[in-house]
PAFI-612913 format. One line per 8 residues: number of its first residue (from 0); their letters; for each residue x, y, z of C-alpha. Coordinates in nm, 4 decimals. Example, Ala and Ser with C-alpha at 12.3 -4.5 7.8 and 13.67 -1.06 7.14 Angstrom:
0	AS	1.2300 -0.4500 0.7800 | 1.3670 -0.1060 0.7140
//
This chain:
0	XXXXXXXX	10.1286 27.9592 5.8034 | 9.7539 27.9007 5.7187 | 9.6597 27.9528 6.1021 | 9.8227 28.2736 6.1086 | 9.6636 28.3950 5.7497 | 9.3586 28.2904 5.9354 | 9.4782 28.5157 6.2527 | 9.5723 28.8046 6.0608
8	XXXXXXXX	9.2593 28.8325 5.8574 | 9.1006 28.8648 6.1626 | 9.2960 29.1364 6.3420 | 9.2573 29.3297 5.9864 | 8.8749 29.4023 6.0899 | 9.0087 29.5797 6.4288 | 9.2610 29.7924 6.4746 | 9.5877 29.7386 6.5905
16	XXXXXXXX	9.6969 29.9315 6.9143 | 10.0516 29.7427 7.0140 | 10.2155 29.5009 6.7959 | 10.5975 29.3691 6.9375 | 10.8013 29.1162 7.0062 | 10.8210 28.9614 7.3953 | 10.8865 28.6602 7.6068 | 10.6211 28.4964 7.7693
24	XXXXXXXX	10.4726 28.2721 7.9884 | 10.0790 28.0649 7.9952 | 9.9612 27.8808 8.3074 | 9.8055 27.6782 8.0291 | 10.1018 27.5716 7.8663 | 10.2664 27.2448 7.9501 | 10.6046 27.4211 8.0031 | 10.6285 27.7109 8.1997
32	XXXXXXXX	10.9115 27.8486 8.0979 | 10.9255 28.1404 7.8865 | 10.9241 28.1304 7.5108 | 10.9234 28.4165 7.2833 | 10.6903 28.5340 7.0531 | 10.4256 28.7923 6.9268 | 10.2263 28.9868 7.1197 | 9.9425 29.1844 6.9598
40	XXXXXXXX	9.6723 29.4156 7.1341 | 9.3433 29.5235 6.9551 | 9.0284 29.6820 7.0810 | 8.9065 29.3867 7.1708 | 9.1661 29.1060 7.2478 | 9.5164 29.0815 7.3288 | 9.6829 28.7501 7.1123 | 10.0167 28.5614 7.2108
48	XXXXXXXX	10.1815 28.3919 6.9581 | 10.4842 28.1580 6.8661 | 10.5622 28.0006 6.5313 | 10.3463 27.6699 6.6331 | 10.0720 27.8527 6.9026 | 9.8799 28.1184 6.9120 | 9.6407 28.2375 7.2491 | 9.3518 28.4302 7.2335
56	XXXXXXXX	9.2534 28.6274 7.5056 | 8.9264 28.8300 7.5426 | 8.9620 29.1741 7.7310 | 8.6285 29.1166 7.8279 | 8.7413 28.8224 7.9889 | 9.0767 29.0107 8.1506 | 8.9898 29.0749 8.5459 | 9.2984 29.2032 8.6404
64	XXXXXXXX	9.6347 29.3341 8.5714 | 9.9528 29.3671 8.8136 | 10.2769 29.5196 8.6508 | 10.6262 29.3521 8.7945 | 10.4714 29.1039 8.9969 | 10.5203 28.7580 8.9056 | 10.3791 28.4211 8.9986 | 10.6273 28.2324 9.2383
72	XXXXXXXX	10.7085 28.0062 9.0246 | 10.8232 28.2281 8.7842 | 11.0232 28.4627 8.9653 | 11.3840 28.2889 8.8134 | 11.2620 28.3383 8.4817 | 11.1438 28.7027 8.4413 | 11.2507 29.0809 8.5109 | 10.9981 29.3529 8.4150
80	XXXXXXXX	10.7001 29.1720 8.3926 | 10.2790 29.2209 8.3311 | 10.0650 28.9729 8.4050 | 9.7315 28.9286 8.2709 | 9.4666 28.7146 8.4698 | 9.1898 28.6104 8.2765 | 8.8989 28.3778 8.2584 | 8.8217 28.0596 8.0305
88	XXXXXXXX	8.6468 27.7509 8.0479 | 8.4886 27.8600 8.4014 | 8.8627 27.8929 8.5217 | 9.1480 28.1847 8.5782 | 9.4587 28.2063 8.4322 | 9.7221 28.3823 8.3648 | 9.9515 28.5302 8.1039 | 10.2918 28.6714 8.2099
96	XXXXXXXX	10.4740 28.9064 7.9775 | 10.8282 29.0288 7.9983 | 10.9864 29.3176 7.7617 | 11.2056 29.6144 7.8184 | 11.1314 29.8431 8.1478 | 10.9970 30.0963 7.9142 | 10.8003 29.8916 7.6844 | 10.6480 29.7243 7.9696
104	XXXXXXXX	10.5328 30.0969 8.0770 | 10.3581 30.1560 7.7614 | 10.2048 29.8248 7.7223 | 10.0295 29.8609 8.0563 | 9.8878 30.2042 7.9311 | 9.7814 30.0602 7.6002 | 9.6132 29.7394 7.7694 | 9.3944 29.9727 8.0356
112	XXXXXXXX	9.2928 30.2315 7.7443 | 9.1592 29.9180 7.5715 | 8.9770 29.7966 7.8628 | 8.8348 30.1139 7.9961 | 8.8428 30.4143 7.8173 | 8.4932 30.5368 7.7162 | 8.3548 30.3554 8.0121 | 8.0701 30.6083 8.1748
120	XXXXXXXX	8.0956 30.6603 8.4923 | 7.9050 30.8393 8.8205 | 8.1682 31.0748 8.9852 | 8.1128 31.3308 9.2648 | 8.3840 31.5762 9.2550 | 8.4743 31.6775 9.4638 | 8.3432 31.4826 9.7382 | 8.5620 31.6483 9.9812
128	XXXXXXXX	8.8083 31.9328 10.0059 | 9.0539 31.8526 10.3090 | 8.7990 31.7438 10.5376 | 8.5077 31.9407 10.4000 | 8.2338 31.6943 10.3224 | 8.0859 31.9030 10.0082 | 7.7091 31.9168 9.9009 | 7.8215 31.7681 9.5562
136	XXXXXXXX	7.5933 31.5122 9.3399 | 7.7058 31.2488 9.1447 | 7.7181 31.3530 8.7512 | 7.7299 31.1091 8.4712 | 8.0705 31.1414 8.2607 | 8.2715 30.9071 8.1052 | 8.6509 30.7322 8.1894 | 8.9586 30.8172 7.9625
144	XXXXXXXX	9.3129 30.6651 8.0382 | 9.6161 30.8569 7.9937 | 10.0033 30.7223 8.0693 | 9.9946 30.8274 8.4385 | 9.6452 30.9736 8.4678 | 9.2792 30.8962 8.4578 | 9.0028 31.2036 8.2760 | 8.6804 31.2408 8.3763
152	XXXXXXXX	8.5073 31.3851 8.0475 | 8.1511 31.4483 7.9862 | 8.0497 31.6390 8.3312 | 7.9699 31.9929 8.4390 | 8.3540 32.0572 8.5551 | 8.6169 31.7750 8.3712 | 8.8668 31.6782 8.5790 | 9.2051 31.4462 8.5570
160	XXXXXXXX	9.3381 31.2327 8.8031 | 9.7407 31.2094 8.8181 | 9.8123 30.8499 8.9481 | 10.1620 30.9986 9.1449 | 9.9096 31.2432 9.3068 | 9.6717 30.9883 9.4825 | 9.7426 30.9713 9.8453 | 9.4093 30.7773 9.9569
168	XXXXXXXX	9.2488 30.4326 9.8109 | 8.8990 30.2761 9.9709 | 8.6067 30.0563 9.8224 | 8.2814 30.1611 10.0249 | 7.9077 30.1959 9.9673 | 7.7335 30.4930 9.8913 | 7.3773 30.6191 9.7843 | 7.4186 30.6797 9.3817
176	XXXXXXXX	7.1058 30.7861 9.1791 | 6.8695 30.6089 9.5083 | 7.0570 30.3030 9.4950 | 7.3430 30.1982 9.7232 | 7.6373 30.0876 9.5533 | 7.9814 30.0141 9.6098 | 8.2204 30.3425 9.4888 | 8.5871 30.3898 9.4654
184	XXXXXXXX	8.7284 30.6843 9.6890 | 9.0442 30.8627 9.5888 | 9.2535 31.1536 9.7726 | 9.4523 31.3321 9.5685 | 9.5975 31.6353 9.4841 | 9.4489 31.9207 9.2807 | 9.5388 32.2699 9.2336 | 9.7055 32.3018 9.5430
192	XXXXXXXX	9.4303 32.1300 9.7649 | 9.4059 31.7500 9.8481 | 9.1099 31.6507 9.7659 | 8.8767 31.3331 9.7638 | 8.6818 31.2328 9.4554 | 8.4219 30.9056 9.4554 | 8.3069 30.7334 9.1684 | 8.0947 30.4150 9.0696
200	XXXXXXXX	8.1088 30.2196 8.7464 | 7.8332 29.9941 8.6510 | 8.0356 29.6872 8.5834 | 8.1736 29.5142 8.9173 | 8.4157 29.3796 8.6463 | 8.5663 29.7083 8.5373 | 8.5190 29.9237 8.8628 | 8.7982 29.6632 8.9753
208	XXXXXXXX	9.0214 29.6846 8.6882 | 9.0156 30.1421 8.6936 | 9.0547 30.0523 9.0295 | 9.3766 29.8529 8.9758 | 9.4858 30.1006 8.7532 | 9.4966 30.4266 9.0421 | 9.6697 30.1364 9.2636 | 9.9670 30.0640 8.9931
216	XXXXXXXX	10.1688 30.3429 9.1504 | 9.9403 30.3763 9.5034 | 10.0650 30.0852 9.5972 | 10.4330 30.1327 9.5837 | 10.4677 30.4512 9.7081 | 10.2317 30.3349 9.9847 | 10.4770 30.0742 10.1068 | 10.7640 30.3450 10.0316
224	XXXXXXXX	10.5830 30.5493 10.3442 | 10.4895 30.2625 10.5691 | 10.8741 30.1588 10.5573 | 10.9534 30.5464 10.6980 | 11.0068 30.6498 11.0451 | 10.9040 31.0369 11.0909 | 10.9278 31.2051 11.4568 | 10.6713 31.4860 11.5248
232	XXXXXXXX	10.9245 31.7831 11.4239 | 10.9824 31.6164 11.1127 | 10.6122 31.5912 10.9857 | 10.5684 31.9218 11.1345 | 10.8069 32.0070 10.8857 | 10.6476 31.7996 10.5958 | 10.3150 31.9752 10.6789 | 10.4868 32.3304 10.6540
240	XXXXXXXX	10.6428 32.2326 10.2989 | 10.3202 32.1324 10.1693 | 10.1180 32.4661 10.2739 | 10.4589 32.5931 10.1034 | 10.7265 32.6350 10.3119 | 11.1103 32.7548 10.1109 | 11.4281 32.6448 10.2735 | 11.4915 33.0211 10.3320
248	XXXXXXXX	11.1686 33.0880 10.5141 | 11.1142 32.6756 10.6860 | 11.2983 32.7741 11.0384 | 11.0784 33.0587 11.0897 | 10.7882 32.8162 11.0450 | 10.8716 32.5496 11.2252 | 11.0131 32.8226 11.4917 | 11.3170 32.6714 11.5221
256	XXXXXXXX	11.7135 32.8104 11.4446 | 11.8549 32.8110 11.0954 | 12.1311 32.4994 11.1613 | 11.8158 32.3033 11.3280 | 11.6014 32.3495 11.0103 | 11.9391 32.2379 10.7800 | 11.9474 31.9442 10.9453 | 11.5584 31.8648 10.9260
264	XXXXXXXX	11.5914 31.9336 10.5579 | 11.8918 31.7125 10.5269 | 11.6766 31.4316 10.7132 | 11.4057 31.4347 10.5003 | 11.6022 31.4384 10.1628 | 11.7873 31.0791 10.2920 | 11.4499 30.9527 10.3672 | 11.3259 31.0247 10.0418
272	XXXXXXXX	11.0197 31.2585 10.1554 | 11.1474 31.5862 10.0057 | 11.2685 31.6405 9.6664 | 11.4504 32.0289 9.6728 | 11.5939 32.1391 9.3157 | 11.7575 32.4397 9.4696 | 11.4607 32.6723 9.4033 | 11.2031 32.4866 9.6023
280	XXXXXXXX	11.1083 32.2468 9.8221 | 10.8718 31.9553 9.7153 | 10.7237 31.6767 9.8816 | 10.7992 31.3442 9.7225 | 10.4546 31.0765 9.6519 | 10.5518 30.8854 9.9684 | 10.6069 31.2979 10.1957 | 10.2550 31.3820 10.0188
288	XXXXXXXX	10.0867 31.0524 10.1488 | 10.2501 31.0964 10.4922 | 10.0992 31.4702 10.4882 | 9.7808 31.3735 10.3937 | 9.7139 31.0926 10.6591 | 9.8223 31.3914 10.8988 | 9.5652 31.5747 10.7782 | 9.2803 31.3528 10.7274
296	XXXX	9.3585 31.2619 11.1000 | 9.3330 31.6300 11.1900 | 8.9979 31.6792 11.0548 | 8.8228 31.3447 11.1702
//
């Protein structure tokens, strides 16, 4: 009881951004298995603790963050996981969490917004439009998390970032401010164009971790797309939905018969590229990524 008076007091000087009860696991811990406890996120630490423990993690010291992957050795023991690596004592570890599918969403959200948001940034934007290299500069702005989105704030044009809407991930070097350095590079979707935004972040430490954070849903869908077989007609007719293409109006598009384009349609809807509602057609994440490797193929 005296160790967590001691605890609280502490936490009372910061404030309090997620405060619930979850199982889960420490490398550091004699027993793996899971125990459950309290888990506690402020603006500067996240704290695990049981009746008789407590842990005490840094964020500065967090260096990454996966959501529902789990080390093998714990993969009888948890569902919806996040895992927190971390560093102490000059070695990594790591801190598994398991709640509720939805809990686990807005923990992840919470976690990143303490790690990142407010972090300034260098951003061209856009860098490209399709395959149009612009004559854009790098601006100074700053980073702000959302659930599902990243803001630029603080330059000449703000911008936001929808995480389902990024098509394209790559590390590479560029020229910022005279000095090369290594940037992130996004494609994405923005009013109706896909374009390709860079940015650079001073820290190595949390370039990696915003980085992580566009790649929590990147990463899925791209494995979604790899796993899909398309023939030519049918991203023919993925490329005509996305420059906006009804079902009333696809066959004359595509140039093909009415009962031809049905069956397309039908196609892509089982392979879970096209999403229609009965009013319109839409291109799912993975149709979008599949369309824009089309096109970034087309203009290189």
């Amino acid at each position: 009881m005296q160790e967590e008076t001691r605890w609280h007091a502490k936490t009372m000087s910061e404030t309090v951004i997620a405060d619930f009860v979850a199982r889960f696991s420490l490398d550091t811990a004699e027993d793996p298995e899971p125990v459950r406890g309290r888990i506690v996120l402020s603006q500067k630490r996240l704290v695990l603790a049981t009746g008789g423990s407590k842990t005490t993690i840094p964020l500065a010291a967090v260096f990454d963050v996966s959501v529902g992957h789990v080390p093998d050795e714990l993969e009888s023991f948890f569902n919806d996981t996040l895992t927190v690596a971390y560093e102490r004592d000059h070695g990594r570890h790591t801190a598994v969490i398991e709640a509720g599918t939805e809990e686990v969403g807005q923990f992840k959200t919470l976690l990143f917004k303490a790690m990142l948001s407010g972090t300034p940034v260098r951003v061209k934007h856009p860098a490209r439009v399709g395959g149009r290299v612009t004559d854009g500069e790098f601006e100074a702005g700053k980073i702000r998390i959302q659930p599902g989105r990243v803001e630029f704030c603080g330059v000449s044009e703000p911008f936001e970032v929808e995480l389902s809407a990024v098509t394209y991930f790559q590390k590479q070097r560029r020229e910022v401010g005279g000095d090369e350095r290594t940037v992130v590079a996004i494609r994405h979707a923005s009013e109706g164009q896909t374009v390709t935004s860079e940015f650079a972040v001073a820290s190595k430490h949390k370039l990696n971790l915003l980085g992580r954070y566009f790649r929590l849903e990147y990463s899925e869908v791209a494995k979604e797309a790899e796993r899909v077989d398309t023939s030519e007609r049918e991203m023919e007719a993925l490329v005509a939905i996305y420059s906006g293409a009804s079902s009333g109006n696809l066959a004359g598009a595509l140039g093909i018969d009415a009962g031809s384009a049905a069956m397309l349609l039908s196609d892509l809807e089982e392979k879970d590229l096209v999403d229609d509602d009965g009013e319109r057609l839409s291109l799912s994440p993975a149709g979008k990524m599949l369309v824009s490797d089309r096109i970034e193929k087309v203009n290189t």
